[in-house]
C-alpha positions in Angstrom: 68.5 89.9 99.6 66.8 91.2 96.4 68.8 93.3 93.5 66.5 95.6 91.8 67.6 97.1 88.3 67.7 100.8 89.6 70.5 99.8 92.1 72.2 97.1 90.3 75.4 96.3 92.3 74.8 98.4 95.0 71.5 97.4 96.0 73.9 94.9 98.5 74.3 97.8 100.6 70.8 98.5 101.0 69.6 101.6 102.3 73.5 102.7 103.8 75.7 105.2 102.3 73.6 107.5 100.5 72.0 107.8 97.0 74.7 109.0 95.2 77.3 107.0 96.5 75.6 103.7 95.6 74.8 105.1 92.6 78.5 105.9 91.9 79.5 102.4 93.3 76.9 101.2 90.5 78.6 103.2 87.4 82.0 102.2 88.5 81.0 98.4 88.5 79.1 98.2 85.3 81.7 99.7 83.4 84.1 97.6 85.2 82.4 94.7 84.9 81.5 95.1 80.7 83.6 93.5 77.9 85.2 96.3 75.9 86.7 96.3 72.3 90.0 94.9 71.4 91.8 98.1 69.7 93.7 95.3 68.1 90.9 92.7 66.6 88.2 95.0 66.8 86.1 92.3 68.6 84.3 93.6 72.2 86.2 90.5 73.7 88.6 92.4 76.4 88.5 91.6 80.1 89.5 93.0 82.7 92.2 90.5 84.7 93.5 92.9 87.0 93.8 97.0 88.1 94.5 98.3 84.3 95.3 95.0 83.3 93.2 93.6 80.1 93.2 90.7 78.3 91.6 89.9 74.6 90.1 86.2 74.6 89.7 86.5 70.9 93.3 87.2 69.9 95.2 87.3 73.2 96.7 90.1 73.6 97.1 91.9 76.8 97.5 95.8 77.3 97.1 98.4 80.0 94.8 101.1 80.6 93.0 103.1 83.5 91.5 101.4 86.3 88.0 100.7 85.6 88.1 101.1 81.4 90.7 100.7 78.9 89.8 104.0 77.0 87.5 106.1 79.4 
């Protein structure tokens, strides 16, 4: 099964669930997915280990925030 660029992530649900749902599924999981900036080292190093868990692979540091984004 194919991934095109429109549908990113989603496209593994094919044509089910409706337009706008995949395409929230899709904005959820990028920004999920991306490496954020450390507020700490100012490097975009932080990764998401868990539910509002994030970790900084440049200086270490772990911190909290929302679900899906530490700032957003």
């Amino acid at each position: 099964m194919s991934h095109l660029k429109k549908v990113g992530t989603a496209g593994r649900f094919g044509s089910r669930y409706g337009r706008k749902t995949r395409f929230k599924v899709n904005v959820v999981e990028t920004m999920k997915n991306a490496k954020q900036e450390c507020p700490k080292c100012a490097k975009p190093k932080i990764k998401r280990l868990a539910q509002g868990i994030y970790e900084c692979s440049s200086c270490g540091a772990k911190m909290t925030g929302r679900a899906y984004s530490l700032n957003e």
